[in-house]
C-alpha positions as CSV (number, residue, x, y, z in Angstrom):
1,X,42.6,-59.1,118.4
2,X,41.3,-62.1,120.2
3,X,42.0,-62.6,124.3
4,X,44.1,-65.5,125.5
5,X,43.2,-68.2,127.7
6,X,45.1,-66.9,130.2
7,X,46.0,-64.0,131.8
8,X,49.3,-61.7,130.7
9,X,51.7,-60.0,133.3
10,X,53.7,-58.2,130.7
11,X,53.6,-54.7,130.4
12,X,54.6,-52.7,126.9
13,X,58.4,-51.3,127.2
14,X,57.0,-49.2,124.3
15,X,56.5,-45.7,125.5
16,X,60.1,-45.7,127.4
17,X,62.1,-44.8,125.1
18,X,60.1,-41.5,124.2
19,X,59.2,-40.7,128.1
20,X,62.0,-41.6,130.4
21,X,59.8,-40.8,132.7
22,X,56.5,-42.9,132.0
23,X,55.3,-45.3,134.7
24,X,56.8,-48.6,134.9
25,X,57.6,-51.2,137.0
26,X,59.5,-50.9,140.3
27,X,60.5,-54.9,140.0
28,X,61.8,-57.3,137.3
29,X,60.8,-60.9,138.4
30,X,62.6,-63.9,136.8
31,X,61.4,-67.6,138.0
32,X,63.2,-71.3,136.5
33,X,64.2,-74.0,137.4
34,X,62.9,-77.8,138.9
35,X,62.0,-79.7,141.4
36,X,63.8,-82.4,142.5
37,X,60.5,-84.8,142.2
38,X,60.5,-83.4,138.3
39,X,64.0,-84.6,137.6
40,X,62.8,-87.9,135.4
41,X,61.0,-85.1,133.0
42,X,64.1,-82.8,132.6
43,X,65.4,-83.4,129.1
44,X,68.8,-85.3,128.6
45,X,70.6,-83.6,126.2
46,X,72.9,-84.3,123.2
47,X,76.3,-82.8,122.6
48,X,77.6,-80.1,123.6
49,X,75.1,-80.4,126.5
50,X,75.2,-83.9,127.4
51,X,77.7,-83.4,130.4
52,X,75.5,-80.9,131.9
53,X,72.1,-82.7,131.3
54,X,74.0,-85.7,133.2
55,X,74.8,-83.1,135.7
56,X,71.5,-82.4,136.3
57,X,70.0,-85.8,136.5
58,X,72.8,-87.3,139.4
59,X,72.2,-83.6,141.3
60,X,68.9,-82.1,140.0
61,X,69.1,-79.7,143.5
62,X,71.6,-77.7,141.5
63,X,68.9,-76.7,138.7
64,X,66.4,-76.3,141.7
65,X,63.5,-73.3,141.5
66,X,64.7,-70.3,141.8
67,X,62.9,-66.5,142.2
68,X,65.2,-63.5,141.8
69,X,63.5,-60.1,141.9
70,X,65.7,-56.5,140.9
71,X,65.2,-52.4,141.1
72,X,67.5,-50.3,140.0
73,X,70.0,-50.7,143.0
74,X,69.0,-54.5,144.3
75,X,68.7,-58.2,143.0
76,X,67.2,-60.6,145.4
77,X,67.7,-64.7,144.9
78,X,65.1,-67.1,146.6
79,X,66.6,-70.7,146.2
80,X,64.5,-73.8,147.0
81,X,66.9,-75.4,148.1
82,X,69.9,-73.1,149.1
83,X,70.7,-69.8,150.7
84,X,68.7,-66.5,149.6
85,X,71.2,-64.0,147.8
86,X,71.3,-60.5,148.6
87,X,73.4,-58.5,145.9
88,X,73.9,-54.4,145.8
89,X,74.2,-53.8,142.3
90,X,75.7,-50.3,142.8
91,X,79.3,-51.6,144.3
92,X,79.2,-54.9,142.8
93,X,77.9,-54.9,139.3
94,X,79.2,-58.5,139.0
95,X,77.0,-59.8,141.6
96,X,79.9,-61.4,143.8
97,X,79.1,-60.6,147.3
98,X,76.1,-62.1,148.8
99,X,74.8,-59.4,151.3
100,X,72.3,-62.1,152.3
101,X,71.9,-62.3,156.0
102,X,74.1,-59.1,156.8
103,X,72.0,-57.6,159.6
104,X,72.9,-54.1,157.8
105,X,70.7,-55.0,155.0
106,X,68.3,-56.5,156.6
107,X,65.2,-54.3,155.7
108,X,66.2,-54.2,151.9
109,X,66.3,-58.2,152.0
110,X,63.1,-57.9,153.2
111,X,61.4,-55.7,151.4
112,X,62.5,-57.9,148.7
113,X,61.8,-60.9,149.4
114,X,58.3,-59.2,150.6
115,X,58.0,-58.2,146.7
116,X,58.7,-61.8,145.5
117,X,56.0,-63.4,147.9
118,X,53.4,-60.6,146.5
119,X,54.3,-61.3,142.9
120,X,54.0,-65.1,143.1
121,X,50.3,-64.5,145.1
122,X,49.3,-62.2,142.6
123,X,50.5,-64.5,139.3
124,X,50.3,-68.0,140.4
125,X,46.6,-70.4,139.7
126,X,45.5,-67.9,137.9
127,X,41.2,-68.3,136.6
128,X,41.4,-69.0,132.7
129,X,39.8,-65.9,130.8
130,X,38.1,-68.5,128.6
131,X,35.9,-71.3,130.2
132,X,37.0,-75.0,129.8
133,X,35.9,-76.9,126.4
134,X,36.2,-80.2,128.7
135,X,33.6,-79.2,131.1
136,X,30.1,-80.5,130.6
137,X,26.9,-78.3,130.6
138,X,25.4,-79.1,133.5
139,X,21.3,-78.1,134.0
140,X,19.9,-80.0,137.3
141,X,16.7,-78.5,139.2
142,X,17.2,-76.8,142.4
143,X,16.4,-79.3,145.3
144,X,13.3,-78.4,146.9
145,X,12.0,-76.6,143.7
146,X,12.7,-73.1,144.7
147,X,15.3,-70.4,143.7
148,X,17.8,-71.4,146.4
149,X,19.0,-68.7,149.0
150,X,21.4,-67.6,146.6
């Protein structure tokens, strides 16, 4: 099988099912959304749709980027342009009360939102794992003539 041109996060849920206990992941990251600057590009919709795509293009802040991270207890929301959500899974399945803020949970929200900085560092501008077609060979002698200081 051939490598892509870029790199792959995913890991294979394969082995889970036969070994509860294999490795995984601590984290689920999930990522969407727009920036306000990119609402001329956001797609305008036919029926059913269209009332939401209109929606969209006269307040693109409510579709704005969004980062939510989760473990087994936890699911932390960064917004771009509203509040950060903090939601214990455990007591409130449904996700209704924002824990955000709440000085009580204050190192959970920030071990969180510590996990979602690390995850977008670590799989954000990634290098291609194949070079660039576009890019000319490029074969110039070293100035000077010698082997450079390397």
């Amino acid at each position: 099988m051939s490598r892509p041109p870029y790199r792959h996060f995913g890991r294979s849920l394969t082995p889970l099912p036969c070994d509860p206990d294999a490795p995984h992941r601590t984290y689920a990251f999930t990522e969407g959304g727009f920036t306000v600057e990119e609402e001329p590009q956001m797609e305008r919709p036919g029926f059913p749709y269209d009332l939401k795509g209109a929606i969209q293009h006269e307040r693109p802040e409510l579709v704005g980027k969004a980062v939510a991270v989760r473990d087994h207890e936890w699911t932390y929301v960064w917004r771009l342009y509203e509040q950060p959500e903090l939601y214990d899974r455990t007591k409130d399945p449904r996700e209704r009360t924002n824990k955000a803020g709440d000085p009580a949970h204050a190192v959970i929200e920030r071990r969180l939102h510590d996990a979602v900085l690390r995850w977008l560092v670590e799989t954000t501008d990634v290098i291609p794992t194949v070079p660039d077609p576009r890019l000319p060979q490029v074969s110039l002698p070293v100035p000077g003539g010698g082997g450079g200081t390397g």
